[in-house]
CHARMM-style PDB file with segment names, atoms N, HN, CA, C and O in Angstrom:
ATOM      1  N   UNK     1     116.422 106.544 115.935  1.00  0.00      PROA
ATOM      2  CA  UNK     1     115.164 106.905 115.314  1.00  0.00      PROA
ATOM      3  C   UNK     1     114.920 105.985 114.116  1.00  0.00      PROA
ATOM      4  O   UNK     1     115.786 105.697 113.291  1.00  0.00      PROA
ATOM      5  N   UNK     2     113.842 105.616 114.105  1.00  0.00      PROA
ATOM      6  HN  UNK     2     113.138 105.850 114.775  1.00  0.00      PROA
ATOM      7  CA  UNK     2     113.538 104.415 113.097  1.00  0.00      PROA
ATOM      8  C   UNK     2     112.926 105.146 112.007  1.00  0.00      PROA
ATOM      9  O   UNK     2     111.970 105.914 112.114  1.00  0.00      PROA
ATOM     10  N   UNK     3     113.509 104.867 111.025  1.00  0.00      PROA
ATOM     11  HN  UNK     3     114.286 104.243 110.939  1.00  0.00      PROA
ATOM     12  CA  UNK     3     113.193 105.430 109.534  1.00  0.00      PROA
ATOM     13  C   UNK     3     112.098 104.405 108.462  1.00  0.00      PROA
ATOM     14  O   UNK     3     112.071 104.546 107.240  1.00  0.00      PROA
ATOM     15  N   UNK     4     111.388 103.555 109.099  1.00  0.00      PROA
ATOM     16  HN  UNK     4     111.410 103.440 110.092  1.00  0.00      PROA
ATOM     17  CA  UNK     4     110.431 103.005 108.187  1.00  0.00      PROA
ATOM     18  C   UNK     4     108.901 103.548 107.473  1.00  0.00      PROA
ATOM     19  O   UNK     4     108.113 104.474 107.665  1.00  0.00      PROA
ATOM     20  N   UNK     5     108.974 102.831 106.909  1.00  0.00      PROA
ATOM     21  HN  UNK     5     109.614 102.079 106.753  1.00  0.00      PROA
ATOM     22  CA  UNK     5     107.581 104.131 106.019  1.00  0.00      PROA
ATOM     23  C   UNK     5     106.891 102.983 104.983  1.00  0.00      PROA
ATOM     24  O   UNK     5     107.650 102.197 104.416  1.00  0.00      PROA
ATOM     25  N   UNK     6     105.413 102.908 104.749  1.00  0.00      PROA
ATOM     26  HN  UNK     6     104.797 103.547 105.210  1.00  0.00      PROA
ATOM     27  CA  UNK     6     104.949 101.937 104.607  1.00  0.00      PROA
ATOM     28  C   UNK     6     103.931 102.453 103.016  1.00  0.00      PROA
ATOM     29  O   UNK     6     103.268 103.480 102.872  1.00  0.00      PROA
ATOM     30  N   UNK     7     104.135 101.364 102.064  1.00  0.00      PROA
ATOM     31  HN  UNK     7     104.674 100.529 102.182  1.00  0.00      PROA
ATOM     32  CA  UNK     7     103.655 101.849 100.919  1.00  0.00      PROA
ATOM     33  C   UNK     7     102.873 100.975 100.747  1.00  0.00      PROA
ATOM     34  O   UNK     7     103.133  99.781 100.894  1.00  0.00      PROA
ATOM     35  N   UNK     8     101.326 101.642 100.261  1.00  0.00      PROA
ATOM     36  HN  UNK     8     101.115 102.612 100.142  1.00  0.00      PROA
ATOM     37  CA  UNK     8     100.239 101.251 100.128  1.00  0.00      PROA
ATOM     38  C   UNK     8      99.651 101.499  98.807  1.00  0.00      PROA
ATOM     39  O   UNK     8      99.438 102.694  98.600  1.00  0.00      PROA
ATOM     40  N   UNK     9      99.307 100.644  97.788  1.00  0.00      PROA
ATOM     41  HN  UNK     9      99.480  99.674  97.957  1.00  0.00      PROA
ATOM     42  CA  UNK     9      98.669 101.270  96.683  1.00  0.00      PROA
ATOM     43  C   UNK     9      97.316 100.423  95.946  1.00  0.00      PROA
ATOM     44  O   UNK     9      97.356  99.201  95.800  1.00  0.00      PROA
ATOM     45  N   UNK    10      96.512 100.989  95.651  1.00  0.00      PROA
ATOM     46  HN  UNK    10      96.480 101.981  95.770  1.00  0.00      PROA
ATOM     47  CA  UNK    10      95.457 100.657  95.196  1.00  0.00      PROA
ATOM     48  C   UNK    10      95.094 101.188  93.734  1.00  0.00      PROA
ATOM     49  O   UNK    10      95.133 102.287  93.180  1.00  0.00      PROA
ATOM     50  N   UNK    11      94.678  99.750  93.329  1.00  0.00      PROA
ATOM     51  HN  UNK    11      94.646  98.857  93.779  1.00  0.00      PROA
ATOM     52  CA  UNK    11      94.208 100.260  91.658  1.00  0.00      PROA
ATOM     53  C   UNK    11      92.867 100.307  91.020  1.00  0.00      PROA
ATOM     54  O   UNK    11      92.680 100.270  89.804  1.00  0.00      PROA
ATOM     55  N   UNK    12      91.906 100.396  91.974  1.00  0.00      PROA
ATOM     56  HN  UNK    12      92.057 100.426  92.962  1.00  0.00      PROA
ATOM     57  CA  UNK    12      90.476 100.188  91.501  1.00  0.00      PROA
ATOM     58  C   UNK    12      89.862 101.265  92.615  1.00  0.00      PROA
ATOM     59  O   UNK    12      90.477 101.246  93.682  1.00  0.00      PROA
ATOM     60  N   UNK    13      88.563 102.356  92.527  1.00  0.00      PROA
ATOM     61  HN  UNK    13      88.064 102.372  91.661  1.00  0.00      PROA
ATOM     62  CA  UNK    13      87.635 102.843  93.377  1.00  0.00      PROA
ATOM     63  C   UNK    13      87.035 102.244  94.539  1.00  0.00      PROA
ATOM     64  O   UNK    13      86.541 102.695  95.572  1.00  0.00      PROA
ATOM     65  N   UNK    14      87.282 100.752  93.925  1.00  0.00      PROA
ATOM     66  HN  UNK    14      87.683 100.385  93.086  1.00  0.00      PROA
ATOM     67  CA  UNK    14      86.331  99.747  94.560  1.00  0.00      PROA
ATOM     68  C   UNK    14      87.105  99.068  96.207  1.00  0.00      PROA
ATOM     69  O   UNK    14      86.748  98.290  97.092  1.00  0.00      PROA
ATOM     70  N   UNK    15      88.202  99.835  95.935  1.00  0.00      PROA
ATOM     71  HN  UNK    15      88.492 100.467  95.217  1.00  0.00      PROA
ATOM     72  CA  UNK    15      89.733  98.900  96.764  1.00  0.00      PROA
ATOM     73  C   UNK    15      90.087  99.745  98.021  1.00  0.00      PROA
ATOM     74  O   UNK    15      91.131 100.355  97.795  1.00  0.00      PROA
ATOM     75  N   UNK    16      89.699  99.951  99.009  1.00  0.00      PROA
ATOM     76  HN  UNK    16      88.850  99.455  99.193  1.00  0.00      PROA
ATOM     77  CA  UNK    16      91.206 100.513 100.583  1.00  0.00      PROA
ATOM     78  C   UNK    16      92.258  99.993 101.214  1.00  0.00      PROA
ATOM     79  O   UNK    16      92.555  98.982 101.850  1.00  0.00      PROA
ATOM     80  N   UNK    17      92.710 100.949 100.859  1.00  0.00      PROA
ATOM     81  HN  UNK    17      92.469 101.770 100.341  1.00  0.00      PROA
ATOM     82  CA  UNK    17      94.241 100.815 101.476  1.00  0.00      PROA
ATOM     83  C   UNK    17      94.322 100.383 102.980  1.00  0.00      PROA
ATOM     84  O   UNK    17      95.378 100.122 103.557  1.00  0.00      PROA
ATOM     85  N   UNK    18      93.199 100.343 103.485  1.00  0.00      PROA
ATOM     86  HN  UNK    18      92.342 100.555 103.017  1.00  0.00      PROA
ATOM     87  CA  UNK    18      93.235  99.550 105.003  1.00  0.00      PROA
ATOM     88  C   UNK    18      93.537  98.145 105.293  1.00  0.00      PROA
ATOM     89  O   UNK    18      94.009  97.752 106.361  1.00  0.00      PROA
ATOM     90  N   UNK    19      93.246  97.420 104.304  1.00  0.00      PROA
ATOM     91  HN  UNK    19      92.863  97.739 103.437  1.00  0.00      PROA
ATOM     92  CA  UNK    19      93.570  96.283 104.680  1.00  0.00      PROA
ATOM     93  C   UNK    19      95.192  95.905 104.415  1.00  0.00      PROA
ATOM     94  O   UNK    19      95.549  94.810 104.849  1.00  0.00      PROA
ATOM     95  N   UNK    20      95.870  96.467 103.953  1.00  0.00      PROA
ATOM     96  HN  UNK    20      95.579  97.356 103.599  1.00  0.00      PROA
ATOM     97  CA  UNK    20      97.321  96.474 103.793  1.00  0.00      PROA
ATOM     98  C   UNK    20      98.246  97.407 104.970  1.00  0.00      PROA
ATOM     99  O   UNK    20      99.425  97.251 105.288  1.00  0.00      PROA
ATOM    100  N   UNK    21      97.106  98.566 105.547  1.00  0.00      PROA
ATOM    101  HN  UNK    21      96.148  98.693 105.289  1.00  0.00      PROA
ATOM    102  CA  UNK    21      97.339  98.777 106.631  1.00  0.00      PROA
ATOM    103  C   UNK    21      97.582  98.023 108.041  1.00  0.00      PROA
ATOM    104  O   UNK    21      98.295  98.178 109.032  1.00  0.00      PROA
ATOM    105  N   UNK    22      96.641  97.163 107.602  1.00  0.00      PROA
ATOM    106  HN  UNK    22      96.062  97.037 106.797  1.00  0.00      PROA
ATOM    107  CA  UNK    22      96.070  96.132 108.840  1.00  0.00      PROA
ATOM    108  C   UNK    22      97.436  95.192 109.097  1.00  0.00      PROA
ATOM    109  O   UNK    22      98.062  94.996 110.139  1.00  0.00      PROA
ATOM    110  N   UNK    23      97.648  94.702 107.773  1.00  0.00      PROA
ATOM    111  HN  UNK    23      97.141  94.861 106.926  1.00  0.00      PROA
ATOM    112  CA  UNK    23      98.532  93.636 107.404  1.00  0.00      PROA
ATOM    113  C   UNK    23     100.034  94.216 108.133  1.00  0.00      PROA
ATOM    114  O   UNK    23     100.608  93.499 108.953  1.00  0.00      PROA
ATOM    115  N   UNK    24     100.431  95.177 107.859  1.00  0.00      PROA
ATOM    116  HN  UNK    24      99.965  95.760 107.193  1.00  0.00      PROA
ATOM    117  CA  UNK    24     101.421  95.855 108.413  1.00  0.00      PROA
ATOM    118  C   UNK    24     101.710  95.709 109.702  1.00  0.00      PROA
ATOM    119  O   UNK    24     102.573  95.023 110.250  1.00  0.00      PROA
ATOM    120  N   UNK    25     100.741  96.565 110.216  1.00  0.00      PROA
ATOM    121  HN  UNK    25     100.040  97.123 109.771  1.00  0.00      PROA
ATOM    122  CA  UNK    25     100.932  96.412 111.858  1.00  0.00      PROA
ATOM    123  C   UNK    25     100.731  95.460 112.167  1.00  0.00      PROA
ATOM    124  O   UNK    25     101.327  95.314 113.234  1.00  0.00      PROA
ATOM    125  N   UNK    26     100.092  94.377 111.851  1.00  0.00      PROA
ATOM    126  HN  UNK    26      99.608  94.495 110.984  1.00  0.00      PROA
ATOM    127  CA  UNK    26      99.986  92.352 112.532  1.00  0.00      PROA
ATOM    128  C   UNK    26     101.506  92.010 112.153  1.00  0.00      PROA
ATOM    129  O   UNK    26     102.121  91.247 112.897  1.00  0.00      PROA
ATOM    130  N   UNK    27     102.085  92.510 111.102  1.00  0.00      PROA
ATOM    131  HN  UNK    27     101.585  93.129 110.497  1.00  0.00      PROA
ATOM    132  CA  UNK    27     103.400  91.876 111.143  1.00  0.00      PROA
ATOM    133  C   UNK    27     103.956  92.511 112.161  1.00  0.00      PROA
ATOM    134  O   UNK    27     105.073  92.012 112.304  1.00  0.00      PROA
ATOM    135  N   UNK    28     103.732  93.580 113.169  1.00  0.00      PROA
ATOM    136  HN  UNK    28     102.825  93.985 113.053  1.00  0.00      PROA
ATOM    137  CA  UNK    28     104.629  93.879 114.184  1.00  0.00      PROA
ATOM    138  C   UNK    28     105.261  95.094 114.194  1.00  0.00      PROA
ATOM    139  O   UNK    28     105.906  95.413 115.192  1.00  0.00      PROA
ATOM    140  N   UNK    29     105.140  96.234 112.719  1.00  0.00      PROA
ATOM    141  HN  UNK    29     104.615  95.975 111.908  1.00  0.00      PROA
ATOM    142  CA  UNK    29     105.109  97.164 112.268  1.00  0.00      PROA
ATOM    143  C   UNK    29     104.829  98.738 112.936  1.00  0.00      PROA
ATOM    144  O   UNK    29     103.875  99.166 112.286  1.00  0.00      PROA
ATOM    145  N   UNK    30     105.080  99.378 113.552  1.00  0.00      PROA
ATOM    146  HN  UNK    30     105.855  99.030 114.080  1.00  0.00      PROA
ATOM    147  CA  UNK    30     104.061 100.434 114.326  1.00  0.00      PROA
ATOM    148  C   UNK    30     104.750 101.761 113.349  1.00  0.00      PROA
ATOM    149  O   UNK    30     105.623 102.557 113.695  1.00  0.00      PROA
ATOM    150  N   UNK    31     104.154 101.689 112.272  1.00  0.00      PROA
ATOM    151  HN  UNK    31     103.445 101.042 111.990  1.00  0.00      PROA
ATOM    152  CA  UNK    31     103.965 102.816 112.002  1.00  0.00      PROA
ATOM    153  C   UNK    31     102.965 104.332 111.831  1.00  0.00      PROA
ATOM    154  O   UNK    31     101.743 104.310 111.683  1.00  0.00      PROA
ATOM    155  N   UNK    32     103.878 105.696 111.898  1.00  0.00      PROA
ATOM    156  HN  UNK    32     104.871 105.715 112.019  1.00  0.00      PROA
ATOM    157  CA  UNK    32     103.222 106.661 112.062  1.00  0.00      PROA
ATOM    158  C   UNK    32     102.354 106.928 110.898  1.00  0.00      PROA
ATOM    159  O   UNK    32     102.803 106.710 109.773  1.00  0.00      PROA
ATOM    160  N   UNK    33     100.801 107.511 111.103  1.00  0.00      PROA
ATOM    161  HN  UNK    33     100.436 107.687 112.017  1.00  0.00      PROA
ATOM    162  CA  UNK    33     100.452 108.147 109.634  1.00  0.00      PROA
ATOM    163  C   UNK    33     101.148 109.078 108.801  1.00  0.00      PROA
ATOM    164  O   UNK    33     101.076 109.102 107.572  1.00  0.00      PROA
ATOM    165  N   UNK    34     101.862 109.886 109.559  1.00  0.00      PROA
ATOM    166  HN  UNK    34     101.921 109.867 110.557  1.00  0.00      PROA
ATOM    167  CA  UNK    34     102.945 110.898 108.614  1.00  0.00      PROA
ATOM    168  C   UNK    34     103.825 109.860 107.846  1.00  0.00      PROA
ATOM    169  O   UNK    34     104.459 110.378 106.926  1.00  0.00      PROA
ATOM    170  N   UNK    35     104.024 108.444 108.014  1.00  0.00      PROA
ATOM    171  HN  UNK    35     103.510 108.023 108.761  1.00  0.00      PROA
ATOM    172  CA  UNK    35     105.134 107.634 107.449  1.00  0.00      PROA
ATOM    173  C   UNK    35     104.361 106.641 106.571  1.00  0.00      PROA
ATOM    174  O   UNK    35     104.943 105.567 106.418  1.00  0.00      PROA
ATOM    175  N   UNK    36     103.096 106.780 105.921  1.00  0.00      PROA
ATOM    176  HN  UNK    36     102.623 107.652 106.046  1.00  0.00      PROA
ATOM    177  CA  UNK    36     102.315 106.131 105.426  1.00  0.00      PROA
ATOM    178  C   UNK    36     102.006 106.907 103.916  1.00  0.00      PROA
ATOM    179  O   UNK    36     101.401 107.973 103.804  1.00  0.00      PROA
ATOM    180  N   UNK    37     102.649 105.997 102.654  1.00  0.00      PROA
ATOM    181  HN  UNK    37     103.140 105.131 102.745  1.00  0.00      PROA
ATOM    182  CA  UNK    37     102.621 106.594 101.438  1.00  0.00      PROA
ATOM    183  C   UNK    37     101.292 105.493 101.115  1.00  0.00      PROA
ATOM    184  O   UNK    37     101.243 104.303 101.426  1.00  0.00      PROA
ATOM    185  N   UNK    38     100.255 106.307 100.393  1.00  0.00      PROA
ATOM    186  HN  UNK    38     100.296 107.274 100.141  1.00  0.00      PROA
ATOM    187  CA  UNK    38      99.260 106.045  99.603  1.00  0.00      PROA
ATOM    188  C   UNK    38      99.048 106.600  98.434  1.00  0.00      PROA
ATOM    189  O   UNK    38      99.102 107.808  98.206  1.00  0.00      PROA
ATOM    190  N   UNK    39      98.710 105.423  97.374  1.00  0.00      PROA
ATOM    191  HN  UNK    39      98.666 104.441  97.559  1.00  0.00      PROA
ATOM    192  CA  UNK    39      98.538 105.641  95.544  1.00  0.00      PROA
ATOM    193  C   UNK    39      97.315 105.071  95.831  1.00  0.00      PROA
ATOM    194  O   UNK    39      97.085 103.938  96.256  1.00  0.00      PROA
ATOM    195  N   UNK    40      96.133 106.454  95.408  1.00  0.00      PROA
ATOM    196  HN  UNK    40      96.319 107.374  95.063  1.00  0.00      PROA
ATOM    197  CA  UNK    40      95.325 105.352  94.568  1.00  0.00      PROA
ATOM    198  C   UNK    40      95.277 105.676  93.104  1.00  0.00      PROA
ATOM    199  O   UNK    40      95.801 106.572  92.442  1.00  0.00      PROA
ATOM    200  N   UNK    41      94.406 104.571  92.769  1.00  0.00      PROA
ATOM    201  HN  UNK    41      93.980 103.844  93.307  1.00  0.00      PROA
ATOM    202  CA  UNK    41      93.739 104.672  91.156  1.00  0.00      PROA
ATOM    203  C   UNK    41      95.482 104.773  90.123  1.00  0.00      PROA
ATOM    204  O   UNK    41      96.247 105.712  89.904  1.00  0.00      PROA
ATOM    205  N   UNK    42      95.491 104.048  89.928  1.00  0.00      PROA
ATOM    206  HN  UNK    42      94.870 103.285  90.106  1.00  0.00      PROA
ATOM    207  CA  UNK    42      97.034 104.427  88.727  1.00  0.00      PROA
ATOM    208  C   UNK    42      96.344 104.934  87.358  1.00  0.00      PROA
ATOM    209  OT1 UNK    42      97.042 105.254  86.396  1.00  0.00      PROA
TER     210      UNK     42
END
């Protein structure tokens, strides 16, 4: 069972976390949304 989990964070309203999503899975990545940590706004 593969234990990877993918951290995403954003620091502006103006910013989504999708495109770092994107980036992920093109590297070859298949991760689950339950395994997907998102920050926004710090």
């Amino acid at each position: 069972m593969s234990r990877i989990f993918a951290y995403c964070r954003i620091s502006t309203l103006d910013q989504t976390t999708e495109n770092q999503r994107r980036e992920i899975e093109s590297a070859g990545f298949k991760i689950k949304p339950q395994q997907i940590i998102e920050e926004h706004i710090s």
